[in-house]
VEXSE-403798 format. One record per residue (C-alpha): y, z, x; residue number from 1; residue in three letters. Coordinates in Angstrom, 2 decimals, always signed. Last residue first. Example, Ala and Ser with C-alpha at 12.3 -4.5 7.8 and 13.67 -1.06 7.14 Angstrom:
% residues 2
-1.06;+7.14;+13.67;2;SER
-4.50;+7.80;+12.30;1;ALA
END
This chain:
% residues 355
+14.89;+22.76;-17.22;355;UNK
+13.01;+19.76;-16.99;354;UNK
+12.63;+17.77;-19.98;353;UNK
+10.48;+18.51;-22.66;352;UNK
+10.61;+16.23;-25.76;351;UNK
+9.48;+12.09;-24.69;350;UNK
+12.56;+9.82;-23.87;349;UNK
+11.37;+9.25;-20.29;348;UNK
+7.82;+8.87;-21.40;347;UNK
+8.26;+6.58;-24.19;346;UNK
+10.21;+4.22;-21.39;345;UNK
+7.29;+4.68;-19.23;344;UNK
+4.81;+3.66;-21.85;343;UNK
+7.51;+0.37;-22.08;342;UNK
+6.09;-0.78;-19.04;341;UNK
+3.95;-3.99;-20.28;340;UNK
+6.02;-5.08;-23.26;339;UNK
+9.69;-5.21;-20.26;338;UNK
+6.74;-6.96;-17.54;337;UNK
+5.84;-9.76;-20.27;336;UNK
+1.84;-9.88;-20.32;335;UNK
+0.94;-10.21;-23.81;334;UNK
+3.07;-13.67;-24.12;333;UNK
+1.97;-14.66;-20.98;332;UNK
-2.05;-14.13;-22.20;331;UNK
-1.22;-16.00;-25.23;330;UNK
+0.58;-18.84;-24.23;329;UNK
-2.25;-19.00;-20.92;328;UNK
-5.30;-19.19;-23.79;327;UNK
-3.16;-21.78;-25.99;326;UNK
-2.97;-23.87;-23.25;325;UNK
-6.38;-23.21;-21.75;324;UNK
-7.79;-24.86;-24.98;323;UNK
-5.72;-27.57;-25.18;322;UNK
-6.22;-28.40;-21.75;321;UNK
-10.10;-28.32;-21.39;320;UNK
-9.58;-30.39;-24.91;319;UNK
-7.76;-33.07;-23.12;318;UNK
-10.19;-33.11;-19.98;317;UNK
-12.58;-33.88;-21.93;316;UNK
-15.75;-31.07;-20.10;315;UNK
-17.47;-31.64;-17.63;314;UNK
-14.84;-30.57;-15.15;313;UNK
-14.87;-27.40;-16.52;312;UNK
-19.00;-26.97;-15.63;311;UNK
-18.34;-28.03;-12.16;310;UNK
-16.02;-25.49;-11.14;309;UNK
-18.14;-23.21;-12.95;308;UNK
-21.34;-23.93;-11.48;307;UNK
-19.47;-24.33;-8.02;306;UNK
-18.49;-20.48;-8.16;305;UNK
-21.28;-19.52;-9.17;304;UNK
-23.36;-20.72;-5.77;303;UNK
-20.34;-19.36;-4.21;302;UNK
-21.43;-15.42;-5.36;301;UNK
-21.17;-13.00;-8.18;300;UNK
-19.02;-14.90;-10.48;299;UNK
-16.88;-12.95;-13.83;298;UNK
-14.32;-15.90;-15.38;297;UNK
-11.59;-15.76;-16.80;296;UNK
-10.84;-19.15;-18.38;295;UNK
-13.69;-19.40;-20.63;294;UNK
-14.04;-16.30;-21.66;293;UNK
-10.32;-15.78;-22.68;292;UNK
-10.71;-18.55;-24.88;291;UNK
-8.20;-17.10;-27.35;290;UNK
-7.27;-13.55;-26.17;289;UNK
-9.09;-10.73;-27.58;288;UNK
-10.40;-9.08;-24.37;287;UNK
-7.83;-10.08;-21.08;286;UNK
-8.07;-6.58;-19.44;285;UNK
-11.35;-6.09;-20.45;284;UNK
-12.70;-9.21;-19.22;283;UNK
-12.06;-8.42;-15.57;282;UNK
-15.55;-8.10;-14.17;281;UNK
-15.38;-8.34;-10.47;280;UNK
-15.78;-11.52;-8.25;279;UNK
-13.28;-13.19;-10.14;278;UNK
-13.17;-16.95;-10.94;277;UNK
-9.30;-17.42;-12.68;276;UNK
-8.93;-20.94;-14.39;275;UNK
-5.69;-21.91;-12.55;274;UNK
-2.63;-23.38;-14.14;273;UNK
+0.28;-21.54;-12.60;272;UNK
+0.90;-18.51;-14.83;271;UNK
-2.97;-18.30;-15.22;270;UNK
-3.54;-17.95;-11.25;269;UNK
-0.24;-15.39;-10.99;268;UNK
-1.80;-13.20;-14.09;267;UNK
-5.06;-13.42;-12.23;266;UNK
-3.45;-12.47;-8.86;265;UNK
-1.96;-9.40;-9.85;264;UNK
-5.60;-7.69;-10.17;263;UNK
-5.46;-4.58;-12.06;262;UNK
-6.62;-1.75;-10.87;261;UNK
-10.33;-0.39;-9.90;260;UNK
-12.96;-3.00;-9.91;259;UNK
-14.17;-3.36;-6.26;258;UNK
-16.03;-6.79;-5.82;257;UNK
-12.60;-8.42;-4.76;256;UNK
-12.57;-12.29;-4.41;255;UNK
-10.51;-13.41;-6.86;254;UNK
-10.46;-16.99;-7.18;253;UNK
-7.76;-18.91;-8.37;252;UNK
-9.51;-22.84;-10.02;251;UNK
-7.30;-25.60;-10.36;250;UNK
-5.86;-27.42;-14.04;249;UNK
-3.61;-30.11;-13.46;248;UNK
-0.24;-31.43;-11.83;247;UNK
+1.99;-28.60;-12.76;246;UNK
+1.07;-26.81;-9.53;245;UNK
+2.52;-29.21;-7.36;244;UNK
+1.75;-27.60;-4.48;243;UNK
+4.05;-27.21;-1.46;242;UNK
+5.97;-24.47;-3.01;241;UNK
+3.22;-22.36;-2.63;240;UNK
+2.64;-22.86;+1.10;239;UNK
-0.30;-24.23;+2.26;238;UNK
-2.82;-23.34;+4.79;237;UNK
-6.54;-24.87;+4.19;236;UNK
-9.70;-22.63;+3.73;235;UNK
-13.72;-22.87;+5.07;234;UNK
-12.99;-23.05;+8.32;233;UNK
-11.55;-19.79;+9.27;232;UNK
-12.34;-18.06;+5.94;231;UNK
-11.27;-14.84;+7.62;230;UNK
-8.80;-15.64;+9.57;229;UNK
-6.98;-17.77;+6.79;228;UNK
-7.48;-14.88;+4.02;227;UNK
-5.34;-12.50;+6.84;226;UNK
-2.85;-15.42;+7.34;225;UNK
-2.09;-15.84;+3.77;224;UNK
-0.68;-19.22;+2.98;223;UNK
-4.25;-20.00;+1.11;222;UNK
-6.12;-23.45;-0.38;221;UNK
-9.55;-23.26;-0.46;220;UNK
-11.05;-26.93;-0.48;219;UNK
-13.88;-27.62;-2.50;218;UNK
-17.57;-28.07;-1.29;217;UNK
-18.14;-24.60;-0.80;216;UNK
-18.84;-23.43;+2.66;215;UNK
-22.26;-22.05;+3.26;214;UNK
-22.66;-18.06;+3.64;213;UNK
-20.99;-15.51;+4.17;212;UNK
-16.69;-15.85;+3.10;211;UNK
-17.47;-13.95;+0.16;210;UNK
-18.52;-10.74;+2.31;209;UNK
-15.30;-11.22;+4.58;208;UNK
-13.14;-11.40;+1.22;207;UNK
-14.74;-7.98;+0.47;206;UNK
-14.22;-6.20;+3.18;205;UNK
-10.58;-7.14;+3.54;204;UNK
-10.20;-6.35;-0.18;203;UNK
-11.60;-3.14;+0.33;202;UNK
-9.72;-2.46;+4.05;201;UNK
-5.64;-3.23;+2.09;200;UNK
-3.98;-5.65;+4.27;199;UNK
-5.54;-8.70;+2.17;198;UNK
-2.44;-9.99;+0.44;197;UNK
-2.10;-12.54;-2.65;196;UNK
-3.23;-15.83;-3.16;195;UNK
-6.07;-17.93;-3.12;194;UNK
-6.55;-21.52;-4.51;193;UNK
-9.44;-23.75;-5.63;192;UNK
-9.46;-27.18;-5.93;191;UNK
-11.23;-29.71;-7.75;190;UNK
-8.79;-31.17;-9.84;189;UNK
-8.82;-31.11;-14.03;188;UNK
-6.06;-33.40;-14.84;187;UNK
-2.17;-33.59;-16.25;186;UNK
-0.72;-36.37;-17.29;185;UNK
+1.98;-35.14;-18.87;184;UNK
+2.84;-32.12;-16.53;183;UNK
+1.66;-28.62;-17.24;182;UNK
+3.99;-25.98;-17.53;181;UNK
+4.37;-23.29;-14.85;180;UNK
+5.05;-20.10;-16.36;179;UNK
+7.27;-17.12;-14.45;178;UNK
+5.44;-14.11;-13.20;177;UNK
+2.93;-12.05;-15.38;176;UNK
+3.10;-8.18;-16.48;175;UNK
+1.56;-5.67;-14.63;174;UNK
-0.34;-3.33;-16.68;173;UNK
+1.02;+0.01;-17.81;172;UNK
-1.96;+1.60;-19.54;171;UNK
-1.22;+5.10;-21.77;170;UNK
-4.26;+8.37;-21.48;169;UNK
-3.38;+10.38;-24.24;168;UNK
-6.59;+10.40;-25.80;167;UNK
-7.58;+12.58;-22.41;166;UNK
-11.46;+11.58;-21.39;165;UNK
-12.11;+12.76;-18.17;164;UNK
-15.96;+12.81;-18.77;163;UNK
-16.74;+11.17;-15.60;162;UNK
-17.21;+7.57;-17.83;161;UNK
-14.01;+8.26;-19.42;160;UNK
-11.63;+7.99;-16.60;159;UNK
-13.38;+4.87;-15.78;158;UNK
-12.76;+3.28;-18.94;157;UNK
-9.32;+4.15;-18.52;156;UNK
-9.10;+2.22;-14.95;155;UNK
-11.09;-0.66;-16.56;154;UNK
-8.37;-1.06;-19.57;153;UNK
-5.92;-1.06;-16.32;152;UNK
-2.84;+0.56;-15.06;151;UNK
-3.41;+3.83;-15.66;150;UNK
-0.70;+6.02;-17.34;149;UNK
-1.25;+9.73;-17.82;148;UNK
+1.70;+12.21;-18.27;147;UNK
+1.30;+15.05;-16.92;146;UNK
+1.94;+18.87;-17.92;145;UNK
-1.65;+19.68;-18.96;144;UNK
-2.74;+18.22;-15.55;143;UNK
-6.56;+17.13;-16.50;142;UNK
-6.27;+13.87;-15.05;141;UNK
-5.17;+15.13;-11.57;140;UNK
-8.64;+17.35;-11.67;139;UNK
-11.02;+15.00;-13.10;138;UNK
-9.26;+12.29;-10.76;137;UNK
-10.16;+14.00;-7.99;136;UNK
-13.60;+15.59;-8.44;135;UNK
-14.65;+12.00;-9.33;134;UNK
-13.67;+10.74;-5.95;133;UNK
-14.47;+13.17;-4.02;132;UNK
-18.39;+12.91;-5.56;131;UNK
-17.81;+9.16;-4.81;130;UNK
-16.90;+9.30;-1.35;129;UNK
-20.17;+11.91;+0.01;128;UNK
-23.17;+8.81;-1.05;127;UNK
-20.72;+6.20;-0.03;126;UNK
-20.09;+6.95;+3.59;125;UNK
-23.10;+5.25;+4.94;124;UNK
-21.28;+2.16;+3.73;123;UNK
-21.96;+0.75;+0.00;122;UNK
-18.84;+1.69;-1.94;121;UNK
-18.38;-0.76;-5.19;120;UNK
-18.15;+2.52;-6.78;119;UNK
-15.35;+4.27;-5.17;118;UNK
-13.29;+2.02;-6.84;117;UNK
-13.92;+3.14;-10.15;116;UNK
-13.97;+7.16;-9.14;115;UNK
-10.63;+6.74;-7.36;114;UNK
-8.82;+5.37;-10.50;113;UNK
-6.91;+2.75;-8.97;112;UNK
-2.84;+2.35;-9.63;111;UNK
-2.50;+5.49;-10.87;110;UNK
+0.81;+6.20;-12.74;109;UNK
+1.06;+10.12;-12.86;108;UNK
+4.28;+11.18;-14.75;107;UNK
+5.90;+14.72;-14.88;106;UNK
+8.27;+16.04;-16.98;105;UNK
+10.72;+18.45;-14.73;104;UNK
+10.98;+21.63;-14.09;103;UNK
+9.11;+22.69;-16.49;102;UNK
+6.03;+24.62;-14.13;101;UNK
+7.59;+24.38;-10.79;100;UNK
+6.47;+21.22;-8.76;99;UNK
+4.65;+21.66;-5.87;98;UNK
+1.43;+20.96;-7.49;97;UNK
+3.08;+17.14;-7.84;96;UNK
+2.09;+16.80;-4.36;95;UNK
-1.31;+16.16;-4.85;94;UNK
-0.31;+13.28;-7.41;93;UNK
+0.94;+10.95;-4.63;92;UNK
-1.91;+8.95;-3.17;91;UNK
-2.29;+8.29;-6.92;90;UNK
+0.58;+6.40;-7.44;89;UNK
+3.92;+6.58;-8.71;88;UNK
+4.44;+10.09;-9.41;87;UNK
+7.15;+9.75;-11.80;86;UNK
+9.16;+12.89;-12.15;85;UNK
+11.23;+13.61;-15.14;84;UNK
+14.19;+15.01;-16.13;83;UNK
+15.59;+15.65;-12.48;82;UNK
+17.89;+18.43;-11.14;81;UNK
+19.12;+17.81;-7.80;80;UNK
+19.49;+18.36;-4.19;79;UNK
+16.76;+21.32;-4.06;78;UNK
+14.22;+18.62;-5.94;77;UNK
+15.09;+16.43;-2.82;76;UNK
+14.05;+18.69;-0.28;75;UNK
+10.80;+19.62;-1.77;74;UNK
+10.04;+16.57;-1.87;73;UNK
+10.83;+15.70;+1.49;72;UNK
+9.03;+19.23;+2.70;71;UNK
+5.99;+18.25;+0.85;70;UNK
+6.27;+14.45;+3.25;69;UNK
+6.52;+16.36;+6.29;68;UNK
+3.51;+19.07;+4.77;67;UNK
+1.30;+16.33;+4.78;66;UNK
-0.65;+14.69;+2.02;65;UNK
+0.03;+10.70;+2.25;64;UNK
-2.98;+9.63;+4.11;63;UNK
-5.29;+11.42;+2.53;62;UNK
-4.78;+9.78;-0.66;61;UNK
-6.32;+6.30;-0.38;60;UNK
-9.32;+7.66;+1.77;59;UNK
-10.06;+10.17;-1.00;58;UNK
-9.35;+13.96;-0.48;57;UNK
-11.88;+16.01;+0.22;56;UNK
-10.69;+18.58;+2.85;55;UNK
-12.35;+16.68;+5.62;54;UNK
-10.94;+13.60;+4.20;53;UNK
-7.55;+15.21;+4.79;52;UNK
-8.23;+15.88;+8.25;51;UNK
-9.07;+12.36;+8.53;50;UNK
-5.26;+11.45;+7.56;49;UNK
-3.58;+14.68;+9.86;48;UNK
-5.13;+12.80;+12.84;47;UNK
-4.72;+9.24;+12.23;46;UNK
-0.81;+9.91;+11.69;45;UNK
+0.27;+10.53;+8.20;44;UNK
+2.25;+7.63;+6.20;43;UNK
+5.98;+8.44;+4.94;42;UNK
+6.43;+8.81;+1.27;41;UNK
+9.65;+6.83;-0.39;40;UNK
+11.35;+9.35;-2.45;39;UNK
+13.47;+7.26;-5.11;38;UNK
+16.50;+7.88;-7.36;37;UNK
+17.09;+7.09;-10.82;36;UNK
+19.69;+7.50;-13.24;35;UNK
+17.04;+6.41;-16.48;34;UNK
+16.82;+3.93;-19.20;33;UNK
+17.32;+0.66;-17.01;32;UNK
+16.73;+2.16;-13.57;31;UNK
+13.33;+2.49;-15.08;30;UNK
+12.73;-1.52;-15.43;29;UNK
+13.73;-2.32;-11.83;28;UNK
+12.35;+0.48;-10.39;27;UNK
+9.18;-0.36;-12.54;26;UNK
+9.46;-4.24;-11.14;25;UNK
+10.35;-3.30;-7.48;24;UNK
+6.75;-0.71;-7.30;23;UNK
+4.65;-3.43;-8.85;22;UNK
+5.64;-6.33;-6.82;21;UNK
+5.22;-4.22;-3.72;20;UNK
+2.15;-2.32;-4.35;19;UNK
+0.66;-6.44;-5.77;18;UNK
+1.34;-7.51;-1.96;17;UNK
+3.26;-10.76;-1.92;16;UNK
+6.38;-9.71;-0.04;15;UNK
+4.10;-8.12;+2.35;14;UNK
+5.94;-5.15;+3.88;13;UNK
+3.61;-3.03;+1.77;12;UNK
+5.56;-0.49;-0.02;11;UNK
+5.68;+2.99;+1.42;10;UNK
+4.03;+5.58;-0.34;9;UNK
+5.54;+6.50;-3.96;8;UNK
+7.59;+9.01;-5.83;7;UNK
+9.78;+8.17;-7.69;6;UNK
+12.52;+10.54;-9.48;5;UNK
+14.36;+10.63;-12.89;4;UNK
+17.72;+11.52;-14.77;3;UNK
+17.82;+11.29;-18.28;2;UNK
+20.75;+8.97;-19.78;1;UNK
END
């Protein structure tokens, strides 16, 4: 069995937080085909972080780039001989240059392409983010000794549209939670439901810019306390397990405009009977599935929202259900976390292992 090494910043210590999901279910699945260890990455302080934007790294790496956490790294390839190193996210790819040349196989999994999600930036810091952006993940992308795995269709696309365009390049989505089946009986209701975490500053930003405006006429139903602030009125605290989620077909919105990643949530909303309203384009990731443009939905503000809330309920009700059945069999039957990872496992067992 090959021996291996994470890499990765400290998980978010929300239990819902996609970072977290993602980083237990590839430990999970790697400690399968590999002896693994793990180097969890320490956070800068304030200082050493800006200093790093200075330098032109992106706001999502600077943090992690510090000669305390080179020294960790350092430390641990002294202890012991690896096979491979996965560098499990993109704040972590800097260090990598540390790394001998074949001492061990190397593996970049980037959670956002910088370049994509630098996009959907409109401060006053825009105009000098994206060019550090690009520069970045033209440079990690052309590592002749890496691995590339994104973990999106729109992360690779955005790879390609700066003219990093490796044919190597693998995608490692996430892959869905457990399947609610709908009850006999079941309706179309007039809810709509978010979930997920909002500690990261885009999707702060961009929940506060869907919460402008008039309140939709449907309740919002959230347990996160970060979604509640911000939607003050406009949302309702529940916990999941006080839903009956087999009782009909809701509506999961997503309300990030950035459109790096992949967004956990959709895979959650489908999982539990929710037509997924997104507030960034995430057809790619769901292209070729039956009905996959009916039930994943792209809306730019509330006022589309309520179209397409209304526009399902239209609809029989039976056929509604028969068609998002067969959508949500096939989009959990593409999604399984074991299908979904298995570039790592071709990784691992790939020629060239650290010497």
């Amino acid at each position: 069995m090959p021996s291996c090494l994470i890499v990765r910043p400290a998980a978010s210590t929300e239990l819902n937080g996609g970072d977290t999901v993602v980083y237990r279910r590839l430990a999970e699945y790697l400690g399968r085909h590999a002896d693994l260890d793990t180097l969890e990455l320490r956070r800068l302080p304030r200082v050493s972080h800006a200093l790093n934007l200075f330098r032109g790294l992106p706001p999502e790496v600077g943090g992690y780039f510090g000669a305390s956490n080179r020294a960790r790294l350092a430390e641990a390839l002294a202890r012991r001989r690896y096979d491979a190193i996965v560098f499990a996210h993109e704040a972590t790819f800097p260090l990598s240059a540390d790394c001998r040349p074949g001492q061990a196989r190397k593996i970049f999994f980037s959670h956002n392409v910088q370049s994509v999600i630098a996009e959907s930036e409109s401060s006053l810091l825009g105009p000098m983010m994206r060019p550090l952006a690009k520069a970045f993940d033209r440079r990690w992308c052309a590592d002749p000794e890496a691995t590339i795995i994104c973990i999106s269709r729109a992360d690779v696309d955005g790879m390609r549209r700066i003219g990093a365009r490796r044919p190597d390049v693998q995608t490692a989505p996430p892959g869905a939670p457990p399947s609610v089946a709908l009850q006999p009986g079941a309706t179309v209701l007039p809810e709509l439901v978010l979930t997920g975490s909002y500690g990261w500053w885009r999707k702060r930003r961009d929940l506060k810019h869907f919460a402008e405006g008039a309140p939709l006429a449907y309740p919002i139903l959230t347990s996160d306390p970060t979604a509640l602030a911000v939607l003050q009125g406009q949302a309702r605290a529940v916990k999941a397990d006080e839903v009956d989620w087999s009782a009909g077909l809701r509506f999961g919105l997503i309300t990030d405009r950035f459109q790096g990643g992949f967004k956990l949530k959709s895979l959650e909303y489908v999982a539990v009977n929710a037509v997924v309203l997104s507030s960034c384009d995430l057809s790619r990731e769901f292209e070729g599935l039956p009905h996959a443009e009916e039930f994943v939905r792209f809306v730019s503000s509330k006022q589309e929202v309520a179209s397409a809330v209304e526009e399902i309920r239209r609809q029989p009700v039976a056929d509604i259900l028969g068609r998002f059945q067969a959508f949500k069999a096939a989009c959990m039957d593409r999604y399984t976390w074991d299908r979904c990872l298995e570039p790592f496992g071709r990784a691992l067992e790939a020629p060239g292992s650290g010497a």
